[in-house]
N, C-alpha and C positions, 0 to 999 in steps of 0.2 A: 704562702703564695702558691706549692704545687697545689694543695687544697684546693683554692680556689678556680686553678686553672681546670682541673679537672673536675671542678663543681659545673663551669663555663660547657667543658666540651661534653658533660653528661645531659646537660639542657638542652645543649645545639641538637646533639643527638634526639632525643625527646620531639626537638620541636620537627625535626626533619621528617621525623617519623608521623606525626599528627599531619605533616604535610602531605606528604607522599601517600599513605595509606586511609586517611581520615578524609582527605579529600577524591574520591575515588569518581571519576568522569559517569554520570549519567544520561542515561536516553529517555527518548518518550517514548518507547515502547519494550515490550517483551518479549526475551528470544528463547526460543528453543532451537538448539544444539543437536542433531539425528544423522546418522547416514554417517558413511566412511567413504573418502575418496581423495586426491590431490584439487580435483575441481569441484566448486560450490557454487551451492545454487539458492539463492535469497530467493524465499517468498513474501510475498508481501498481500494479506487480504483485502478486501472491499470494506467499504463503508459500515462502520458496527458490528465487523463480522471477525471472528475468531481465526489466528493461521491454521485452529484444528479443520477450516473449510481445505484443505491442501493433504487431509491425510492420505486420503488414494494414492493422489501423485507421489505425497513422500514416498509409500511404501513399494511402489514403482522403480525410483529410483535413488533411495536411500544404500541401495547396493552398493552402487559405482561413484555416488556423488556424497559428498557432504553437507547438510542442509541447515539451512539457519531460515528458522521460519517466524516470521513476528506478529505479533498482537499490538494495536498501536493503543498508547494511554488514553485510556477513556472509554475502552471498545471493548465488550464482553468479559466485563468484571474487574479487567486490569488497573489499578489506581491511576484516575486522570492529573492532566496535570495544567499549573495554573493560568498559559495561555497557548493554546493549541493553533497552530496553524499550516497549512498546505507545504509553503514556502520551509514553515518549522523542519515540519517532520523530512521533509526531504534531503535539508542541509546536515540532519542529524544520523537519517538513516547514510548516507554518506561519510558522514565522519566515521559511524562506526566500523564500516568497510576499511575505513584506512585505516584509523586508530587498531583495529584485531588484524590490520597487516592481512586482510582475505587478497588474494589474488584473483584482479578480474572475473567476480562471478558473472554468472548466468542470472540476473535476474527476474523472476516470472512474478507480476502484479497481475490482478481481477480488480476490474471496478476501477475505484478511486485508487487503489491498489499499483493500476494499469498505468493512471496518470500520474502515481508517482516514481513507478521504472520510467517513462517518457520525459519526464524532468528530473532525473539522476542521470540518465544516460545524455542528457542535451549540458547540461550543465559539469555533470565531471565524464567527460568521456573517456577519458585515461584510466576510468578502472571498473569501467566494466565490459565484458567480452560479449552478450549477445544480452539482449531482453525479449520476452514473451511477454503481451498484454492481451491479456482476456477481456473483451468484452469491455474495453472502455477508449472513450474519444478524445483528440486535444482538449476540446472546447464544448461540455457538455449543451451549453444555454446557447448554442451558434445552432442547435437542431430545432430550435423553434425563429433562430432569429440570426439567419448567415453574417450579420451586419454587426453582431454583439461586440464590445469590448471591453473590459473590465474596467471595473471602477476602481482606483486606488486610493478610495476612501469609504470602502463599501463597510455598511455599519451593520450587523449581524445582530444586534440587542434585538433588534423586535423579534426575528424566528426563537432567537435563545430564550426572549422571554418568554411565546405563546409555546413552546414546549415543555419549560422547566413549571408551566404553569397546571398542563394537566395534571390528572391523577391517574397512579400506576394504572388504576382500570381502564381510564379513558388511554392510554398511551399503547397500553396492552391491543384494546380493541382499535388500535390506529394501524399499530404492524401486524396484528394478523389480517387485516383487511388490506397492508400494501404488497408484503411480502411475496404471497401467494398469488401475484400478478410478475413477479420476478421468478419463476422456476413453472415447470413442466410435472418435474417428478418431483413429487412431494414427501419423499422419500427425510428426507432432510428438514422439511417445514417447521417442525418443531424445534427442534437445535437451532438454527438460523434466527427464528422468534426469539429464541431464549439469548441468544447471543446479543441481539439487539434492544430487547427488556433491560437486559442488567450492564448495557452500556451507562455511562454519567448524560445525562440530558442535557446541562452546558455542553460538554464538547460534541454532542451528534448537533443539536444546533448550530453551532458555530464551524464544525467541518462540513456539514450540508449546505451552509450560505458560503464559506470562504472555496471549497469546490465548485459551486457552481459559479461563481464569478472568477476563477481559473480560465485562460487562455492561452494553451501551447501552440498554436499551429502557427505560428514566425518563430518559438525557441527550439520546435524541434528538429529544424535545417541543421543545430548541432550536432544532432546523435552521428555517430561515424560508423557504430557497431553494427551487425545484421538485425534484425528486428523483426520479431513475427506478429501479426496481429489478429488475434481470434475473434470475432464477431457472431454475434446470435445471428437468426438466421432472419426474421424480424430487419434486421437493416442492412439486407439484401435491396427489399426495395427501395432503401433510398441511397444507392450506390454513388451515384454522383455527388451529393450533399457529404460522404462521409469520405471519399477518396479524395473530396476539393479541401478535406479539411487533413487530409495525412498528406499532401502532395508535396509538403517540402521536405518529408521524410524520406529522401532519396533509395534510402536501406529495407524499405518498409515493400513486407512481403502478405499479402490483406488474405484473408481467406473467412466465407462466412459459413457458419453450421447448418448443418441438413437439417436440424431441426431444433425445438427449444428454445428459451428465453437466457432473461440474464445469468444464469448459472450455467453455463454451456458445460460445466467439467462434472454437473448432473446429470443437466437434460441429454446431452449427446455424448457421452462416456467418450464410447469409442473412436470416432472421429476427433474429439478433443486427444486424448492417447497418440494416436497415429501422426498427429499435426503435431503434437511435441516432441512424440518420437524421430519423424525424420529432419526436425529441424536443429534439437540436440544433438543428434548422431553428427 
């Protein structure tokens, strides 16, 4: 009988373990761990784009802060995963925040990046302390059409299929011909390519259709935190169109660049520096 009972509790044990350890919580994405500080600062990149787009900044302030900088599944090499989405990734980059117990980061997104600190901080606003967005809007598809709304049945198969249908060459010569309409300094053009080549083709299509049918500008009346917004300098001239689309953003502090395109933390270095410097400070 003691036998058996202790046959009992060596199982339980076994199974608790398979439980606890064999089941271990995963993300869609990939984090890198940098910087020393009590305060952290989550980066988040753009569309197809690698968190190594953040290294400057890291080594800026990887001093004072501790940085957790991600790669999202599917985006410049990182193993994708089997159904991606806007909404996914945001409730997930979220969890992780709690789940590793961070304390109210700093969040700074670029891009798609941008609009997903603007639906983390609308949505769980109890943990996080300020957001920086680079260069991205509530409601991408509202700049060709103030009146958009999203579809909540929007079906992404046709883009997923005419991409996953070319061939590396044809897809090759598709991003070096768009890219290079997104940056100034070219400094970086080939990394950036590369990044977005050896993304998975299902998920750049189906986060290209589920982004662009994305609409924050009624969810982000919830953000409560301060909020900096970087802007190329390109949509300067359509100031009214892009402040009609941040104005329930009560916290939201707009500022556009002197110069350059979508990669402002390229094209205008220094003015990007300075606009995070005194709003971190």
């Amino acid at each position: 009988m003691k036998k058996t009972t202790a046959l009992l509790i060596a199982l339980s044990f076994i199974l608790l373990c398979i439980n606890v350890f064999g089941g271990a919580k995963t993300y869609p994405f990939h984090v890198k761990v940098s910087g020393k500080g009590k305060q952290v600062i989550v980066f988040i990149p753009g569309f197809a784009c690698s968190g190594d787009v953040w290294d400057a900044t890291k080594n800026t302030y990887g001093k004072n802060y501790t940085c957790y900088t991600l790669t999202m599944a599917g985006f410049a090499g990182v193993p994708a995963e089997a159904t991606p989405s806007f909404k996914g990734w945001e409730d997930a980059i979220a969890a992780y925040i709690t789940d590793n117990k961070i304390n109210k980061p700093i969040i700074v997104g670029h891009s798609m990046g941008g609009g997903l600190a603007l639906a983390i901080a609308a949505d769980y606003p109890a943990i996080v302390s300020k957001i920086i967005v680079v260069d991205a809007l509530p409601c991408l598809a509202a700049m060709s059409n103030p009146d958009f709304k999203s579809n909540p049945n929007n079906d992404c198969s046709p883009v997923v299929a005419k991409l996953t249908g070319l061939t590396d060459a044809q897809f090759y010569q598709m991003q070096l011909y768009n890219i290079p309409q997104l940056m100034v300094d070219t400094t970086h053009l080939k990394q950036v390519v590369n990044w977005s080549v050896t993304s998975d083709r299902r998920t750049f299509g189906t986060m290209y259709c589920d982004f662009l049918n994305t609409d924050l500008r009624t969810k982000i009346a919830g953000i409560k935190c301060p909020a900096l917004i970087l802007l190329e300098s390109y949509f300067a001239t359509f100031k009214p169109g892009i402040e009609a689309q941040y104005k329930n953003l009560t916290t939201a502090q707009l500022a556009y660049a002197n110069k350059g395109k979508h990669f402002i933390m390229f094209d205008d270095t220094d003015w990007y520096n300075q606009q995070l410097a005194a709003f971190i400070k």
